[in-house]
Structures are given as structure tokens and as C-alpha cells.
N, C-alpha and C positions, 0 to 999 in steps of 0.2 A: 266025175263025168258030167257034164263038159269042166276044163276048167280054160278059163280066157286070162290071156295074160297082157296089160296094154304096159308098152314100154312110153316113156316120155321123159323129156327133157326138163327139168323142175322147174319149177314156178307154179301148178297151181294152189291152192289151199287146201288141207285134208281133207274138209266141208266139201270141196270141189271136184274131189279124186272118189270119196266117195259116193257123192251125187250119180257119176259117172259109170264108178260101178252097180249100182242100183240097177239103174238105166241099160247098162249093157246085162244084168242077170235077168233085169224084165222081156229084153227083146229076146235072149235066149231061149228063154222061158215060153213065149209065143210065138215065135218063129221054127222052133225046132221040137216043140212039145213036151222039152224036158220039165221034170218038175223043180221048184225053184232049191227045194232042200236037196239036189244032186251039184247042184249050180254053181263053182266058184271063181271067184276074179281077183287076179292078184293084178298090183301097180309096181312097174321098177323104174324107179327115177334114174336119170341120167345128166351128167353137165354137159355142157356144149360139144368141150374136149372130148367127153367119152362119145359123141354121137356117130362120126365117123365110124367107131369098130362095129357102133348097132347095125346102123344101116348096113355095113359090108356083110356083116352075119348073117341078121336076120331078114333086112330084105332086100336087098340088092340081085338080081337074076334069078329070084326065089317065085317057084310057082303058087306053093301054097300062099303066098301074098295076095291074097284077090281084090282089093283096093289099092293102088298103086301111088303112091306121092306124087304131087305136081313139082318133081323135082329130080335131078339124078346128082347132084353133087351135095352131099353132108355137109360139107365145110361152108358155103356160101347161101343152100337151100335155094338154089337157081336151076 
């Protein structure tokens, strides 16, 4: 409790993904009062191809989504 989970399409470097994670366990952490050893953050990479079924899934018409994409089509990201 919490755990966050950021979904992404590959390309960045481990170095990077875990940078990231860091980053989002600290904002947890001071934003929500959790202590950081409750805290965990996994990463699930995705190809291009697979991004359409994310988006459809996970956020497409999804309330719990509280940041929204500057985008409504997976396939072109337009």
C-alpha cells in the first residue's frame, strides 16, 4: 500500500525507469503521507503495437485516469 504502476511504451534506459520510480515513491511519500517502506512502483513496458490494447484498457473512458493524454487515438498519438 500504495503500489503505482506506470505503463510505457520502451525506450527508456533502466537508469531512467528507475530514476522515475524514485521520483514517483518520493512524491507518494510527501503527498499522501505514506511511509516510503509501504511504497512500491512497478514499470510494464510496452511496443508500439501493443499500445492500442493499453490505452483501450487502461485508459480510454476510465475515470480513475486523473491526468488525461493530449491524445484520443493510440495508433497515431493525435
Amino acid at each position: 500500500m500504495p503500489h503505482v504502476v506506470v505503463k510505457i511504451v520502451g525506450g527508456p534506459s533502466k537508469e531512467q525507469l528507475q530514476d522515475c520510480a524514485d521520483q514517483i515513491a518520493s512524491i507518494v511519500n510527501k503527498t499522501l503521507g505514506k511511509p516510503k517502506k509501504y511504497i512500491s512502483v512497478s514499470v510494464e513496458e510496452y511496443s508500439y503495437a501493443e499500445w492500442p490494447g493499453v490505452y483501450d484498457e487502461y485508459v480510454k473512458n476510465r475515470d480513475n485516469v486523473l491526468v488525461k493524454p493530449g491524445y484520443t487515438n493510440p495508433h497515431t498519438f493525435n
